[in-house]
C-alpha atoms as one frame of an Amber mdcrd trajectory, in Angstrom:
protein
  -7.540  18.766  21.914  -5.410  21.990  21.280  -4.541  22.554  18.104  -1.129
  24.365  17.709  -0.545  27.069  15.255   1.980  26.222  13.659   3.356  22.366
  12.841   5.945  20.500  11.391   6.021  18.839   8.186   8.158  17.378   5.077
   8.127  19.427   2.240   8.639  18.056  -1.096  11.708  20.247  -2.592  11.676
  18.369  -6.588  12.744  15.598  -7.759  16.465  14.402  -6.867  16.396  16.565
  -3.685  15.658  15.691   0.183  12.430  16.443   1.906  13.069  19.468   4.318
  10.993  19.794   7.018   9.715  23.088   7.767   7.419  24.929  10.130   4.244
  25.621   8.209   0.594  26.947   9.444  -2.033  24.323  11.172  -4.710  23.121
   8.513  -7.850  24.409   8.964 -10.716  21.272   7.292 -12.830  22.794   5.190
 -16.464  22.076   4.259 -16.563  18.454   3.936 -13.429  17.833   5.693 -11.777
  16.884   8.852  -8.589  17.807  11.296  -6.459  14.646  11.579  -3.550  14.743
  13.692  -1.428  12.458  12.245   0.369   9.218  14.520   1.781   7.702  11.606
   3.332   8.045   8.295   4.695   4.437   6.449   7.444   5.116   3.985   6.155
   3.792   0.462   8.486   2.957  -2.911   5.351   5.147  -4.775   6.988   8.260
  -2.680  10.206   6.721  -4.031   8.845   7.390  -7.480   7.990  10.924  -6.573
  11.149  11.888  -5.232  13.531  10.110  -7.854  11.676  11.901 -10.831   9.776
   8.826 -12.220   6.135  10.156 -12.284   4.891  13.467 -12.832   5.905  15.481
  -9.560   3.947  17.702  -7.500   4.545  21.240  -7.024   7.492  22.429  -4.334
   6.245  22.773  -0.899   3.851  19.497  -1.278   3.733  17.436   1.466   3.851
  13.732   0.620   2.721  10.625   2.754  -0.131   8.245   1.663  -0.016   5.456
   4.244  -1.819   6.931   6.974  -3.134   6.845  10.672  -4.140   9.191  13.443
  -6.709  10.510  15.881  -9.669  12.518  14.614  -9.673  15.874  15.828 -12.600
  17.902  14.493 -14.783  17.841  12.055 -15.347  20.966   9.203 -18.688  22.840
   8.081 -21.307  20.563   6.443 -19.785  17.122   7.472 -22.117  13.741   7.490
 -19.834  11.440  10.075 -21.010   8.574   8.308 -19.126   6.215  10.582 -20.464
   8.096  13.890 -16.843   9.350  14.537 -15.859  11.667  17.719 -13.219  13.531
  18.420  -9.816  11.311  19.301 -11.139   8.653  17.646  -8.322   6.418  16.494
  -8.672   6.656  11.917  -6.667   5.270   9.237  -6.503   7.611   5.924  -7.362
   6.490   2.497  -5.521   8.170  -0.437  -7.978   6.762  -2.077 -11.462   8.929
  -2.024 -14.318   8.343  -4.533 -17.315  10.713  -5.658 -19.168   7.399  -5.653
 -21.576   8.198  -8.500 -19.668   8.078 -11.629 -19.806   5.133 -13.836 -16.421
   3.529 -12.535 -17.269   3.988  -9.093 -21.489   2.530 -10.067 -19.640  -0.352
 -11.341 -17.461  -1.170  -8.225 -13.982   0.367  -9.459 -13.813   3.302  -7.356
 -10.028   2.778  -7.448 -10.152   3.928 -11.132 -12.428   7.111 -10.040 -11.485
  10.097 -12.099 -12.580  12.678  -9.618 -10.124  10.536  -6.654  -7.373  10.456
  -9.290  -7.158  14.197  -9.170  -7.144  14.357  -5.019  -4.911  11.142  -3.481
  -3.673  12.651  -0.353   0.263  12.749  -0.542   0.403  11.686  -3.783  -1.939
  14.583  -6.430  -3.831  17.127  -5.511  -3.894  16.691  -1.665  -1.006  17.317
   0.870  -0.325  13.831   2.554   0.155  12.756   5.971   4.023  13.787   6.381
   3.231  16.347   8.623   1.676  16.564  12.585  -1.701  17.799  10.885  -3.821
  16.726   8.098  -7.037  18.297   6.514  -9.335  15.293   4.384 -11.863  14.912
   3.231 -14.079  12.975   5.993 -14.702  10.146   3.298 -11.165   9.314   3.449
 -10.672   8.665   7.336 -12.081   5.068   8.501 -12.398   4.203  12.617  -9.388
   1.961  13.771 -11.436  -1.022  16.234 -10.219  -1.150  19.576  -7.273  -3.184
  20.542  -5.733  -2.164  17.155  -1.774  -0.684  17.305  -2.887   2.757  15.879
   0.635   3.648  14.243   1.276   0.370  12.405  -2.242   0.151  11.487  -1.031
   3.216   8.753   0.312   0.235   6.655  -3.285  -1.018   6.144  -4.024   2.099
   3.814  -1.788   0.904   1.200   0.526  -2.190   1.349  -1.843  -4.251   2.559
  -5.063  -2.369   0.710  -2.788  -3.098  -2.543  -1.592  -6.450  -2.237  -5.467
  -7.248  -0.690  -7.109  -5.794  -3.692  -4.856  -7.451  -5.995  -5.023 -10.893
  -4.490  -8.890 -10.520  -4.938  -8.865  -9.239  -8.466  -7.196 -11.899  -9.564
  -9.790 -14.480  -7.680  -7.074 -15.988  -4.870  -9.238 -17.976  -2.699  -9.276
 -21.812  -1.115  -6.597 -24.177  -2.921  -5.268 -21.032  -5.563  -1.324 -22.187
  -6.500  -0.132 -18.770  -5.681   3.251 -17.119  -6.732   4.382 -14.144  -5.146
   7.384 -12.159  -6.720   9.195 -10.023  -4.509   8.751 -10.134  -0.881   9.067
  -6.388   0.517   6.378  -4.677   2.310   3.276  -5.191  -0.311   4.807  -9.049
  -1.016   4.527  -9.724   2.829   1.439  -8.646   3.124   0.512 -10.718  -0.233
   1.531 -13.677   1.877  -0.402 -12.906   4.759  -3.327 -11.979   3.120  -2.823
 -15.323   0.922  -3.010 -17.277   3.986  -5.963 -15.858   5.742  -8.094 -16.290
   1.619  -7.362 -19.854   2.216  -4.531 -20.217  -0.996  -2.145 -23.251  -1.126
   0.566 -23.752  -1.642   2.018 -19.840  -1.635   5.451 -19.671  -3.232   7.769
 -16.497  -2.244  10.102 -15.615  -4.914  12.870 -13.147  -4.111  16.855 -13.075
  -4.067  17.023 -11.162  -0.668  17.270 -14.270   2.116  16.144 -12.304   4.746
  13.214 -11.044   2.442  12.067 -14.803   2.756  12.722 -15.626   6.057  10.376
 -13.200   6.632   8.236 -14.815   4.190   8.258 -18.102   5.860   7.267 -15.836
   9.400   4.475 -14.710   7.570   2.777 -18.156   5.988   5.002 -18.735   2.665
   4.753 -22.520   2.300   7.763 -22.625  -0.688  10.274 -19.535  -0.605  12.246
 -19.635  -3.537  16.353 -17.768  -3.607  16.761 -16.429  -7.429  20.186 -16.175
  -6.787  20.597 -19.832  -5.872  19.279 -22.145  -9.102  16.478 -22.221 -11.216
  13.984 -21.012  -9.985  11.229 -21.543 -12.527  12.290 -25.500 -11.728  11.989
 -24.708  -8.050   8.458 -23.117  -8.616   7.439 -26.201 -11.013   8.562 -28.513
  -8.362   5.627 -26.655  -5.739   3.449 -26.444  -8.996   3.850 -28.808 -11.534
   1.288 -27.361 -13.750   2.046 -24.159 -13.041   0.894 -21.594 -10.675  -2.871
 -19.970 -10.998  -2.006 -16.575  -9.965   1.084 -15.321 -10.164   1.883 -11.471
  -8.181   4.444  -9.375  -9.298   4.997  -6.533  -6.769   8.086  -5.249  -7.902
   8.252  -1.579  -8.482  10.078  -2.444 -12.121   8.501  -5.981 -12.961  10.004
  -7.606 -16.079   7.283 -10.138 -15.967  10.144 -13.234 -16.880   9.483 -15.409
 -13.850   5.749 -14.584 -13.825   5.351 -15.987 -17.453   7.562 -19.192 -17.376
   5.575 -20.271 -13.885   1.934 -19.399 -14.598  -0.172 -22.312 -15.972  -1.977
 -22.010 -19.399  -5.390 -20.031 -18.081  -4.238 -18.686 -15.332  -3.293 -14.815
 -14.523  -0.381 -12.841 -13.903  -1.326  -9.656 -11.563   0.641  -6.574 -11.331
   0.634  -3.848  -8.954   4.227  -2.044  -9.680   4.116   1.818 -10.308   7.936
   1.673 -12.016   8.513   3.047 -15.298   9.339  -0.435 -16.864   8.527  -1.425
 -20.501   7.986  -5.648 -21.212   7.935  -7.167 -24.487   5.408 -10.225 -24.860
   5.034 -12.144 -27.899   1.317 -11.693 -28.507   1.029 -15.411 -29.539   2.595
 -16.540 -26.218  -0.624 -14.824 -24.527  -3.074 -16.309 -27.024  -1.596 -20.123
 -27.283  -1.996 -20.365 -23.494  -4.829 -18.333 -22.198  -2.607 -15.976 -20.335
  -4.132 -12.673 -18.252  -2.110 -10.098 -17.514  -3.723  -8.145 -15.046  -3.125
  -4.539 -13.217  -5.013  -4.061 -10.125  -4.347   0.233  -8.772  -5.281   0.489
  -4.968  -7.861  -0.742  -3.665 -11.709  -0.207  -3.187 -11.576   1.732   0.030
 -15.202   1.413   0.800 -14.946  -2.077   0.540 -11.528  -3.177   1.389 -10.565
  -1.327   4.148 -13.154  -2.382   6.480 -12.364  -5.697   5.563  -8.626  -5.714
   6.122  -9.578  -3.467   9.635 -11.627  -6.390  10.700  -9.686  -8.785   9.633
  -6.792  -7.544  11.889  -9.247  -7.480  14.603  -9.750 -11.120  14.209  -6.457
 -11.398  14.348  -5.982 -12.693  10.986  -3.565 -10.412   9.874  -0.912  -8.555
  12.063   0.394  -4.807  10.492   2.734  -4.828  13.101   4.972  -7.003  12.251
   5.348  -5.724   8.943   6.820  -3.021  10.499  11.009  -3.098  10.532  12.001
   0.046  10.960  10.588   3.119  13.250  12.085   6.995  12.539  11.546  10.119
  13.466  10.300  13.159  11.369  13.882  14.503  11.021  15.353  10.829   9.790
  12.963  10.702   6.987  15.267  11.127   4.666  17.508   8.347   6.019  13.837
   6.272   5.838  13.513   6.542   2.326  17.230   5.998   1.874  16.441   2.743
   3.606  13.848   2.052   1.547  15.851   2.323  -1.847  18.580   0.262  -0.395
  16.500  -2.394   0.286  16.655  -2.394   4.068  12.724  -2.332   4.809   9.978
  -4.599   4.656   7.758  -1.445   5.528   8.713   1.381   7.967   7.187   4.238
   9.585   7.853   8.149  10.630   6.220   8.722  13.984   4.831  12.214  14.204
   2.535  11.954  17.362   2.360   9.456  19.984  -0.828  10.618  22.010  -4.410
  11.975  20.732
């Protein structure tokens, strides 16, 4: 593969203002690290967060972008190739990358790593995959089977790596009475992944109707309109004695459903990066054997081979999560999608061959 001098990328400009995209120099992977040239980019409400001023924003000039996929292009000094990569291999991108040895990552929760916190690929630390290049750390990339769409298999790096992790932190297997609250791109996948961990029944909760049409497409058993009844009725009618798991994926959960549906020991999950405060009467929790529950990520080690193979199977389908397909120069308009509600998950396309 050539690789081209100079590329094009989004450029994070602070908070309240557009991305511009700008010519900038070629990344060069150093020791550790690998050239990705980047297919994919899916447009995620934690860049929404970034943009809008809600978490603590990168400097100007960062390039955002943490749902990832491309083609491997060359490896950097001193690199392992753990997964026996080659050039134009087909790779999704964590934004998730581990040391692997400290005691979080010893015990399994390598999505709590301190050392990753400080170095999540379009998020801290690390420019992101907006862009026609990417440098990474070679940790981060993981080989894309054959037979797999390459550019809607970005979406596996986070909605469905966050609503997979989730769904297994809070134990969803055979026969869980599963809840899902809010049915955009990381609910969808909830239901989907739901499905294929054997629960039943899987109630979608949302007050968009085309949000759970969708949800029905994708294996919702109940879908439940907020705008049309009670809805806590309509979930006690699916589960009388209340739901074992409930998932909130809203950005801004108030938690109000969540708590009047779950049964007394079961657990409330939340994956939401909003800025949101909830008031809970301590006594509420006790009385009833409530857990509330955040789940960050996912273990990439773990979970996105899973999810990879599981889309091989042909258990889950990325691609028709995907709604909506831009170019570099509409990704603006993409994220204005996004915080309009338009979406269930879409994607930038920034190369279409290796």
């Amino acid at each position: 593969m050539k690789i081209p001098l100079k590329i094009r990328a989004a450029l994070y400009k602070g908070p309240g203002h557009p991305l511009e995209i700008s010519e900038i120099s070629s990344p060069t992977p150093g020791e550790g690290e690998v050239l990705v040239k980047v297919a994919a980019t899916g447009i995620c409400h934690s860049d929404l967060h970034i943009l809008d001023g809600e978490i603590i924003p990168p400097p100007e000039g960062f390039i955002l972008g943490h749902e990832i996929s491309g083609w491997l292009v060359e490896f950097g000094p001193r690199c392992e190739n753990p997964h026996g990569l080659s050039p134009g291999d087909p790779v999704v991108v964590s934004w998730i990358i581990p040391c692997g040895k400290c005691y979080w990552c010893v015990r399994g929760q390598e999505n709590y790593c301190p050392y990753a916190a400080a170095r999540m690929p379009g998020l801290v630390g690390l420019n992101g995959g907006h862009a026609e290049y990417m440098a990474v750390p070679e940790t981060a990339v993981y080989p894309i089977p054959k037979g797999l769409d390459i550019h809607s298999a970005a979406v596996i790096s986070c909605a469905y790596g966050t609503a997979y992790r989730a769904l297994k932190e809070a134990g969803v297997g055979p026969g869980t009475g599963l809840v899902i609250v809010g049915v955009g791109g990381v609910g969808l996948a909830a239901v989907e992944l739901a499905n294929a961990l054997g629960a039943r029944p899987i109630v979608a909760v949302d007050m968009r109707k085309t949000a759970l049409e969708k949800a029905k497409e994708f294996g919702a058993t109940h879908v439940i309109d907020t705008t049309d009844g009670d809805p806590i009725s309509a979930i006690r009618d699916a589960l009388p004695q209340g739901a074992d798991v409930v998932y909130e994926t809203k950005p801004n959960p108030d938690l109000k459903i969540a708590l009047e549906s779950v049964r007394r020991g079961g657990t409330i999950i939340v994956t939401g990066l909003g800025t949101s405060t909830v008031e809970i009467p301590a006594s509420h929790l006790v009385m009833n054997g409530i857990k509330i529950v955040g789940s960050l990520g996912y273990r990439p080690r773990v979970d996105i081979p899973e999810l990879l193979s599981l889309a091989a199977a042909g258990k889950i389908n990325p691609q028709r999560l995907i709604s909506h397909i831009y170019k570099p120069e509409e990704i603006n308009t993409a994220y204005e999608g996004l915080r309009q509600g338009r979406h269930t998950r879409a994607l930038v396309i920034w190369n279409t061959t290796p």
